[in-house]
NUFI-486789 format. One record per residue (C-alpha): residue number from 1; z, y, x. Coordinates in pm, whole numbers, plus 50000, padded with zeros to 5 digits. Layout:
BEGIN
  resi      Z      Y      X
   NUM      Z      Y      X
...
***
This chain:
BEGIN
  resi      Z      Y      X
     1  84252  20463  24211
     2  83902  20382  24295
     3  83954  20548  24661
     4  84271  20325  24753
     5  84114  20022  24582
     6  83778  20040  24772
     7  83966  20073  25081
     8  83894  19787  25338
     9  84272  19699  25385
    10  84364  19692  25009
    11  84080  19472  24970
    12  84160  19244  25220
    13  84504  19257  25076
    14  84419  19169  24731
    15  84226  18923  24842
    16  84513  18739  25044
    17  84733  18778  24713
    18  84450  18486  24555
    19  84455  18285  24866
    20  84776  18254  24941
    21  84839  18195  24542
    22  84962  17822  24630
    23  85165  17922  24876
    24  85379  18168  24680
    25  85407  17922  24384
    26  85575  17666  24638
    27  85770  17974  24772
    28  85895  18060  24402
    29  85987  17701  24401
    30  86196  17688  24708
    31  86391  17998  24555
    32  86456  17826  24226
    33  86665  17588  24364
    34  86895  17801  24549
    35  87171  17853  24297
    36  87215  18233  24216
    37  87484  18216  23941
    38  87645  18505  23775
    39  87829  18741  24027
    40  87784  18470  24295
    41  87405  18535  24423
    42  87498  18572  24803
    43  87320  18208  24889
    44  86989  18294  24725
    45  86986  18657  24869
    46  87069  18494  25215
    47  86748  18346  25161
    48  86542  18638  25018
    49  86699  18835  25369
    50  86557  18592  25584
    51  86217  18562  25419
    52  86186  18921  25455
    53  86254  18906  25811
    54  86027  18670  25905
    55  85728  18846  25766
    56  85777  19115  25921
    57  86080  19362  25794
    58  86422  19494  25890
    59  86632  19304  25635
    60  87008  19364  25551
    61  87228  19304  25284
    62  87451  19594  25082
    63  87787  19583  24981
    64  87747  19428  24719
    65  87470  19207  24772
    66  87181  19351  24737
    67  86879  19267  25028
    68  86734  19581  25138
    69  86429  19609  25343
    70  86219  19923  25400
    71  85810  19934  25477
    72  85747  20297  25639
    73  85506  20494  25530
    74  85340  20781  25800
    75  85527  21125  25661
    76  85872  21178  25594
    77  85788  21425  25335
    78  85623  21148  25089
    79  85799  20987  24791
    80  85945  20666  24834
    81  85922  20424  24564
    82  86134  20098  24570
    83  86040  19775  24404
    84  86276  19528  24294
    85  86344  19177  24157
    86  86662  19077  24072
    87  86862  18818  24245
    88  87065  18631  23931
    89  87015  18416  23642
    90  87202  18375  23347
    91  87316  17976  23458
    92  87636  17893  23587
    93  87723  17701  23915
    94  87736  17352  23653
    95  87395  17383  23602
    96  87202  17189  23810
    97  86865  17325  23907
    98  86547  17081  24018
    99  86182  17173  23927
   100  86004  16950  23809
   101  85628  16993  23720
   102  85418  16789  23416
   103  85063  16920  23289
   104  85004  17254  23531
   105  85364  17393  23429
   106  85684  17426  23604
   107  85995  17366  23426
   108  86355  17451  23566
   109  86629  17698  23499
   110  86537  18066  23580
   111  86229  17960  23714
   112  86028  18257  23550
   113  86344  18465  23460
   114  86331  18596  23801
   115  86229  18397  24060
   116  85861  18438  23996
   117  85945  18844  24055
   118  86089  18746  24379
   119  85824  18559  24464
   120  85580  18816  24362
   121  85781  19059  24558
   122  85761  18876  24914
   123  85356  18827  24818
   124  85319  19250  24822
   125  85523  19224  25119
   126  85308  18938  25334
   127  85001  19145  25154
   128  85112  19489  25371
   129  85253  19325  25693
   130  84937  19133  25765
   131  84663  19361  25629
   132  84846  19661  25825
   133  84818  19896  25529
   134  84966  20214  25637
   135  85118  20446  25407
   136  85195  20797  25327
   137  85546  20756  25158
   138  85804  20481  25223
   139  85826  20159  25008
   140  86165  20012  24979
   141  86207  19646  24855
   142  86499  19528  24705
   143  86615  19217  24552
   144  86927  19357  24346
   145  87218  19143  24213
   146  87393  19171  23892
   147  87073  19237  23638
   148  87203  18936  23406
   149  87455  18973  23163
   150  87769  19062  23249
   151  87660  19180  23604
   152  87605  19504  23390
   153  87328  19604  23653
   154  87565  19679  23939
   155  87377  19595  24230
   156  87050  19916  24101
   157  87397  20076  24039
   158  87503  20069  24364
   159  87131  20158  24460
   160  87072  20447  24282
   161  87444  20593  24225
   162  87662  20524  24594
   163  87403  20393  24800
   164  87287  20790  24922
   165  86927  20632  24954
   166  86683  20884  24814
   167  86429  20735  24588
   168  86164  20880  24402
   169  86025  20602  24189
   170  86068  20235  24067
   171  85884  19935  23961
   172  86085  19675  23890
   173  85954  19322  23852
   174  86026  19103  23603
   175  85924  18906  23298
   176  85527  18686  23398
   177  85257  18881  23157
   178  85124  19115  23365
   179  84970  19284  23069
   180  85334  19462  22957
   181  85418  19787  23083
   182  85746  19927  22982
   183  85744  20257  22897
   184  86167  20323  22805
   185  86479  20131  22835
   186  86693  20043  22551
   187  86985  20127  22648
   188  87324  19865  22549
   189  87681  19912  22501
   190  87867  19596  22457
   191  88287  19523  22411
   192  88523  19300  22351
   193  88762  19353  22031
   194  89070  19163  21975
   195  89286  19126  21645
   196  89637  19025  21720
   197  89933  18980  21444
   198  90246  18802  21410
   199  90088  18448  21273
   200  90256  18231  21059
   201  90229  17878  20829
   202  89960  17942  20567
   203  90178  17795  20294
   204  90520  17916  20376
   205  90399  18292  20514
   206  90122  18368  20314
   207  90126  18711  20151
   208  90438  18780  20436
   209  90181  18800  20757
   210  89855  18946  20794
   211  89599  18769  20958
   212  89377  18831  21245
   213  89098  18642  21139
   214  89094  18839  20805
   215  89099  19173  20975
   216  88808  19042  21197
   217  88593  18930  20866
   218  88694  19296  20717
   219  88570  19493  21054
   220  88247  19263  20984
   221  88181  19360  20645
   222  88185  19734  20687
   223  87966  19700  21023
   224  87749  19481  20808
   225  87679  19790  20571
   226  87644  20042  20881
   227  87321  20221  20839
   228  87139  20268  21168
   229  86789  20529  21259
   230  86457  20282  21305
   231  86349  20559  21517
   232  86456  20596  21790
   233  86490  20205  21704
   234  86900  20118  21739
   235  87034  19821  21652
   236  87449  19613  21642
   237  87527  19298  21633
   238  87841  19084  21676
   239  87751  18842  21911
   240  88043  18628  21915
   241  88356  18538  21729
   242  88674  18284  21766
   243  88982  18275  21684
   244  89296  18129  21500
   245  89512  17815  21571
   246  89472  17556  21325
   247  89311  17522  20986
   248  89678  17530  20837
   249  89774  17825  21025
   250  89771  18235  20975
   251  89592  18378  21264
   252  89753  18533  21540
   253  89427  18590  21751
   254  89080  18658  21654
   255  88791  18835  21887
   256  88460  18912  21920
   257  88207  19055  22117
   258  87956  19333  21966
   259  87622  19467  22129
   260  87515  19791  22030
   261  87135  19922  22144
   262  86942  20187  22144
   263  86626  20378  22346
   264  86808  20693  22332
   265  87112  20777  22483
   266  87273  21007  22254
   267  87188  20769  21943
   268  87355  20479  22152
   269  87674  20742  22220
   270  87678  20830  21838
   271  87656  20464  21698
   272  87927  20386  21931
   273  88143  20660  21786
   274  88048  20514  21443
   275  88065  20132  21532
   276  88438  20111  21694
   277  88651  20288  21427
   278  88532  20036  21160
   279  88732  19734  21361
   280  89075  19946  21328
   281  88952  20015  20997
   282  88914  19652  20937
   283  89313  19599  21081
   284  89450  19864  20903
   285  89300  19696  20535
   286  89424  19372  20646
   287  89784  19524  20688
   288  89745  19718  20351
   289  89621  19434  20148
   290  89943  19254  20225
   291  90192  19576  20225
   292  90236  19534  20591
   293  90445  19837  20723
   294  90656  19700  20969
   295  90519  19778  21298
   296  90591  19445  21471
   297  90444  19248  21207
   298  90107  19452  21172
   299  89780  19303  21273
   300  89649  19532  21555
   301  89313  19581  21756
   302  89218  19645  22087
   303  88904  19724  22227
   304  88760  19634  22604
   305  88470  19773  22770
   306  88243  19499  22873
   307  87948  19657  22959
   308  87696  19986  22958
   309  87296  19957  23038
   310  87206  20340  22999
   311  86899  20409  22801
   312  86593  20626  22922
   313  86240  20742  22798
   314  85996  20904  22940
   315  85634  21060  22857
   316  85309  20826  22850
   317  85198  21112  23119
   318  85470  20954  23402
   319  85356  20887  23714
   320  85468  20541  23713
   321  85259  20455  23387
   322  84938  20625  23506
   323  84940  20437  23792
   324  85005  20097  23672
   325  84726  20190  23412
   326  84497  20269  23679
   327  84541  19981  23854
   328  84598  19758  23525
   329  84197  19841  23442
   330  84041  19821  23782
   331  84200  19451  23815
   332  84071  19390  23475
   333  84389  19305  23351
   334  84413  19460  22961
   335  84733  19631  22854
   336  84859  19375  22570
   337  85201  19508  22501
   338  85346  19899  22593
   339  85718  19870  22471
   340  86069  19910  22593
   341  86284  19666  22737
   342  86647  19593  22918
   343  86584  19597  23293
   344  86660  19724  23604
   345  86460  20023  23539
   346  86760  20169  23282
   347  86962  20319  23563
   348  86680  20538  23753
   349  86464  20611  23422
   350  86789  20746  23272
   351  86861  20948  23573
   352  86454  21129  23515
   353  86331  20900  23766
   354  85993  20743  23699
   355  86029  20365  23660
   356  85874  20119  23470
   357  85883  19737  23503
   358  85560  19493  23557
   359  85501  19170  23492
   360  85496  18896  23766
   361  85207  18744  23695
   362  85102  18377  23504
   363  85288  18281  23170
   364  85600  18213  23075
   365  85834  18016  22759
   366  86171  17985  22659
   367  86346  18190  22943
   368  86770  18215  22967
   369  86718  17823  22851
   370  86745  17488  23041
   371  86377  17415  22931
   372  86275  17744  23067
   373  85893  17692  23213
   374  85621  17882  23421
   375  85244  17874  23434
   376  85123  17988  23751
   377  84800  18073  23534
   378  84600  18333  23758
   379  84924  18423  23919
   380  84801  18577  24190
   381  84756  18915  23971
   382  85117  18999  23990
   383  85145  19099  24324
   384  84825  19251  24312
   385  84911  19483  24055
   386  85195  19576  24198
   387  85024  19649  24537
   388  84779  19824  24386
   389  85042  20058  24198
   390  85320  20141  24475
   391  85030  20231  24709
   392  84883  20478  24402
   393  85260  20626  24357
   394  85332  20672  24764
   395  84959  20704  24901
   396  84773  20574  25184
   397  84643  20710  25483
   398  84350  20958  25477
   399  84390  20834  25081
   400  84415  21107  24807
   401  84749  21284  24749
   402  85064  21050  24599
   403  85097  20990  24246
   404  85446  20991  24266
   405  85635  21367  24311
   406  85990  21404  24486
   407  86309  21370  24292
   408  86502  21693  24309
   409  86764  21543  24066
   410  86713  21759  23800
   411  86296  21732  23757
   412  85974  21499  23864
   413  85676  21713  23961
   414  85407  21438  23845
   415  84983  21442  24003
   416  84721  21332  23713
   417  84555  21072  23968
   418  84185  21037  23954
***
């Protein structure tokens, strides 16, 4: 790390990153107000394709949605690593989105949560163009749609599963404290279960129809018992529940909607296995209590797929991590929280691809909420640590050898970097 960061570009580079710190905090706000709803993020990636452009790179958008641009590095034989922010928020189109600023902080919808990682991401890019750092290994950026909620990660789906782009490594960009490093993904399976019965007056039917609001409570009170491993940590939850008609009335509908997590994949697969049979359990006890045998009049359950973020871990030896160490301590920036988060990273670090996610730089409070706010507190060190840790993983000219090894698809040959 020391050769790359006592190189006169990178310096110059860095440098430019705390200059232009004003700059890119206007920028962040100018992206904050272009609506990127759920599933509809084509405006604000419009945007993000046209910034790219004009600072220098060959911009398009995917399929999908996702804007793709591509710095090239000197050898084709180099890794490529990509870095990504994510396009969406979790606000719908009724939400209307104006910053406004009071005491040094920013306050607006998704203005952290990840607008600031956009912003950081066109900073490494103006950081490159103009300091004309030239690189072994390719460095693709990509803001990617669909990271929120239900977008169920489809747009580093496409990137990594359809797209045929080879990629060797990731940092993705999100969340401000530049001090977290992620070192797994908790992987998330989330559905959809419905109760539906016959219904019926709660006077004049009771004990004759079961209810589906009854064989919801039942499906809770076993999952409520479920024991689950604290290591790997996994957890369950039903996040939401509704149903019935009236207050006078036996339930024909009742649903809910469970998340089940966990850092492992095969734990996730095996509380799954363990999790869904307890909601047709919960049917079935409703129809017993009340000698239900008829078919047509049972309470029955369906279940509906509503969303899988695979899990991933990897060793504290990664490529990714000892770079974003290296680079962490000669910025002077201390390591204040080494966890494992939900992010773009689950798809590639599940698939044995080094990835990790880093913080944006500046603080942050109460993100996903409408008094969501961001502190553009020294800033400027998000986009510097990420310079500084793509060029470790992909190399520089006449620099030492890339941190980052080539993705065969089955194994990562990883460099200790001095």
């Amino acid at each position: 790390m020391r050769a790359i960061y006592g190189t006169e570009s990178v310096q110059k580079a860095l440098e430019m990153a705390k200059l232009q710190e004003p700059y890119a905090i206007e920028e962040q706000i100018e992206i904050c107000e272009v609506p990127a709803p759920p599933m509809k993020e084509l405006q604000r990636g419009e945007l993000i394709k046209e910034k790219m452009r004009a600072y220098g790179l060959e911009a398009e958008m995917d399929p999908v949605g996702n804007v793709i641009a591509r710095y090239k590095g000197s050898c084709s034989e180099a890794p490529v690593c990509v870095i990504t922010a994510h396009l969406d928020t979790v606000f719908g189109e009724e939400v209307e989105i104006k910053v406004r600023r009071k005491e040094g902080r920013l306050y607006a919808p998704g203005i952290s949560d990840d607008t600031r990682g956009l912003a950081s991401m066109l900073q490494v890019i103006r950081c490159l163009v103009s300091n004309n750092i030239k690189t072994q290994g390719d460095i693709l950026f990509v803001a990617t749609v669909g990271e929120e909620a239900e977008g169920d990660l489809r747009g580093v789906k496409r990137l990594f599963y359809t797209s045929g782009i080879h990629i060797d490594g990731m940092l993705a960009l999100d969340s401000a404290d530049p001090g977290r490093l992620l070192w797994g993904s908790t992987g998330s399976k989330r559905y959809k279960i419905e109760f539906t019965g016959p219904g019926g007056h709660s006077y004049l039917n009771f004990g004759q129809c079961p209810s589906a609001t009854q064989a919801l409570c039942r499906a809770g009170s076993l999952l409520a018992e479920l024991e689950v491993p604290d290591s790997p940590r996994t957890t369950f939850t039903i996040g939401t529940m509704k149903g019935g008609t009236s207050v006078n009335s036996i339930a024909e509908h009742a649903e809910c909607e469970i998340d089940l997590r966990s850092t492992d994949n095969e734990t996730l697969y095996s509380l799954v296995d363990s999790v869904l049979p307890l909601f047709s359990e919960g049917a079935e006890l409703e129809n017993q209590r009340w000698g239900i045998t008829q078919e047509e009049l049972k309470v029955k359950c369906k279940v509906t797929p509503l969303g899988h973020r695979p899990a991933g871990m990897q060793d504290d030896s990664s490529s990714v991590l000892q770079a974003a160490g290296a680079a962490m301590e000669a910025l002077g920036i201390e390591l204040t929280n080494y966890t494992s988060a939900s992010t773009d990273q689950n798809v590639p670090m599940s698939m044995g691809i080094p990835s990790t996610t880093l913080g944006t730089g500046g603080r942050e409070g109460l993100s996903h909420s409408l008094n969501e706010w961001y502190e553009p507190y020294r800033s400027f060190e998000g986009p510097q640590l990420a310079l500084l840790t793509v060029l470790a993983l992909v190399g520089i000219e006449n620099g030492p050898a890339p941190m980052l090894g080539i993705y065969s698809g089955q194994s990562q040959h990883h460099y200790k970097f001095q």
